[in-house]
N, C-alpha and C positions, 0 to 999 in steps of 0.2 A: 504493500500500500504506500508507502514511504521511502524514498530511496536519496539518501544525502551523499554528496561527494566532494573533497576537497570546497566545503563551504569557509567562508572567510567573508565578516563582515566587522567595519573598525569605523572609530570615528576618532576627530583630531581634540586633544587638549592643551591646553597652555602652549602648541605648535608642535605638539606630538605625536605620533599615532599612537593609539591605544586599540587594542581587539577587545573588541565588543563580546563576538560570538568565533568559535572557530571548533568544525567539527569535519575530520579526516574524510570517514564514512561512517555511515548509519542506516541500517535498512529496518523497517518494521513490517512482517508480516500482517496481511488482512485477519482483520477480528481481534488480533493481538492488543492487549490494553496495558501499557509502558509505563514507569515512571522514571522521568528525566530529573535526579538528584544535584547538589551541591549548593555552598553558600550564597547566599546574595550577594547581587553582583558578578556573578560568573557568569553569566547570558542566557540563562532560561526561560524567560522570557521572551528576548529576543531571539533566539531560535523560535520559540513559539509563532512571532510574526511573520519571521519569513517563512515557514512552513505554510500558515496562510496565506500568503503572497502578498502581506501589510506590507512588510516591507525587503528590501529589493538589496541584495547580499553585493558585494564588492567582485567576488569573484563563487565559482563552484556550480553544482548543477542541484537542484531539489525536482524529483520528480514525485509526484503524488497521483495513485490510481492509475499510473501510465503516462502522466500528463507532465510535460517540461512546464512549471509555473511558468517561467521568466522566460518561457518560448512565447506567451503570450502579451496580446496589448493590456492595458490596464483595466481597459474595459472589459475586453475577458476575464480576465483574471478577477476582477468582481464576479462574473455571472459565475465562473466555475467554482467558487466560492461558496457562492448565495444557496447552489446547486450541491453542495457534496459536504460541505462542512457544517459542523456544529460548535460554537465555541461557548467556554463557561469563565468569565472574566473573572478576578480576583475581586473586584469591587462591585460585578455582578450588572452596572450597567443599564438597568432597566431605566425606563422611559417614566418622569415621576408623572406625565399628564395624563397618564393611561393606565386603565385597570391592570390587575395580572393577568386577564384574560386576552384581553387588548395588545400586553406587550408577544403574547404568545402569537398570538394572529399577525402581527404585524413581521413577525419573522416566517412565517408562510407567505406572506402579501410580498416580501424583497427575493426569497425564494424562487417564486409561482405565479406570481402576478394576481393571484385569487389568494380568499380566507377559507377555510373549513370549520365553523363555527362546531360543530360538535365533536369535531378530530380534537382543538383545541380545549375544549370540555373534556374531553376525555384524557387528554394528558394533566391536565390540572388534577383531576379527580385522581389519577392515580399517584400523582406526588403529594393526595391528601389536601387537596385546597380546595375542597368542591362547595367548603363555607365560604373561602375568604378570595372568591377568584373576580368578584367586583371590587376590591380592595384597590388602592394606589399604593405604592411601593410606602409611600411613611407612614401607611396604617399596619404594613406589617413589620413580623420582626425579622431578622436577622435572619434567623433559620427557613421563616417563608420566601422572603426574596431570594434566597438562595433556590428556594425549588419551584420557584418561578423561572431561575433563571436555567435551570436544570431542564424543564419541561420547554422550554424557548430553544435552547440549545438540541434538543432533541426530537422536535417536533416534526421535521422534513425526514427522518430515518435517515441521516446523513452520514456519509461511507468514512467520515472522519471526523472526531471527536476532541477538540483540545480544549484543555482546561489547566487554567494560571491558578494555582495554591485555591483551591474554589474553597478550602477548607480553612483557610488561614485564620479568619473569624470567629470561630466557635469552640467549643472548647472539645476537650479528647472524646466525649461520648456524645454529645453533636457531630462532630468530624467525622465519627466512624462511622454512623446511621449515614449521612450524606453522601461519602463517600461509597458505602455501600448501594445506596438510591442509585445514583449515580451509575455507577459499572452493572447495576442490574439491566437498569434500562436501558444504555448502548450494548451489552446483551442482548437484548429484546431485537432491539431494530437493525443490527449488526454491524454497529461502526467499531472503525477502530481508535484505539482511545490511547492517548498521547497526554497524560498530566506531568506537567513541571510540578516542585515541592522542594522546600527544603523541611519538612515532616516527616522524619520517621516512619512513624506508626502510618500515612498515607503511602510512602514508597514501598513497605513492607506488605501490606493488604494486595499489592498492583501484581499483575503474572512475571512483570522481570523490571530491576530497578537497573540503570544505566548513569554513571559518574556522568557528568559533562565535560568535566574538567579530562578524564581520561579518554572521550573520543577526539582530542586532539594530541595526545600522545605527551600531553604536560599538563603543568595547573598555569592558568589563567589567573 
């Protein structure tokens, strides 16, 4: 599903180059659900973006599903996106003028150009929001907007799945339920799941943890 090669991506400080992100190779098998470890600051994130095709590496090739990202225009690369990805932010993202139901839909609407009013009901319901899914993001808590943003991220059955510390928030036995939530239901719809973490107990739960720092053959 994933295939990394001599990626390299840096940006300049105080007139320096600094590397951002740098990873030799990396391949993830379909279905496979990863967690990409080490401290902050070492580029987990930033891989995370260029995997989605946010943003645009210095040198290296990222293929996803078969597909050269950065073979494509910009505007592809949105549609291919819109089309096959699922992402779960660390700050989760949600739209605060729009219900949770709303924000669900609206991630089918950039998808597909249509809503599915009861597909979106039925992913709320099953991440247990079937009280609070006319709600706006500051009526709930922490925990709910999270499985809003779980249910938003997963609502197109999308072939790939990434998620920034989605668990960062919460504490170890919220974390694990979510996390759990989480890899069940890309489970379900068959994506493969790609989570960054500097969280233990998150990298250990995942089918195989991966150093970041060690797929460039050094530390960062």
């Amino acid at each position: 599903m994933i295939e990394i090669k001599n990626l390299e991506k840096t940006y300049t400080r105080a007139g320096e180059r600094v590397v951002a992100c740098r990873v030799d190779a990396l391949e993830v098998a379909a279905g496979e659900q990863i967690a990409i470890v080490g401290p902050s600051g070492c580029g987990k994130t930033t891989l995370l973006h260029i995997v989605s095709g946010l943003l645009i590496p210095d040198r290296g090739s990222v293929r996803v599903d078969g597909q050269d990202l950065f073979a494509l225009s910009e505007r592809a690369r949105d549609r291919f996106r819109a089309a096959r990805f699922g992402y779960v932010h660390q700050t989760f993202d949600l739209l605060s003028g729009f219900t949770a139901l709303e924000n669900v839909e609206l991630a089918q609407y950039f998808a597909a150009g249509r809503t599915d009013r009861s597909r979106a009901r039925e992913f709320l319901t099953h991440v247990g929001l079937e009280e609070r899914m006319h709600h706006r993001p500051r009526e709930l808590s922490i925990g709910q907007q999270q499985r809003v943003a779980i249910a938003r991220a997963l609502i197109n059955s999308p072939k790939l799945l990434l998620a920034d510390e989605p668990t960062g928030s919460q504490d170890p036995d919220s974390a694990k339920r979510s996390l759990a939530l989480l890899r069940s239901l890309a489970t379900e719809v068959g994506a493969t799941m790609l989570l960054v973490t500097h969280d233990p107990a998150s990298a250990d739960a995942m089918e195989r943890k991966v150093d970041l720092r060690a797929l460039s053959g050094a530390a960062q």
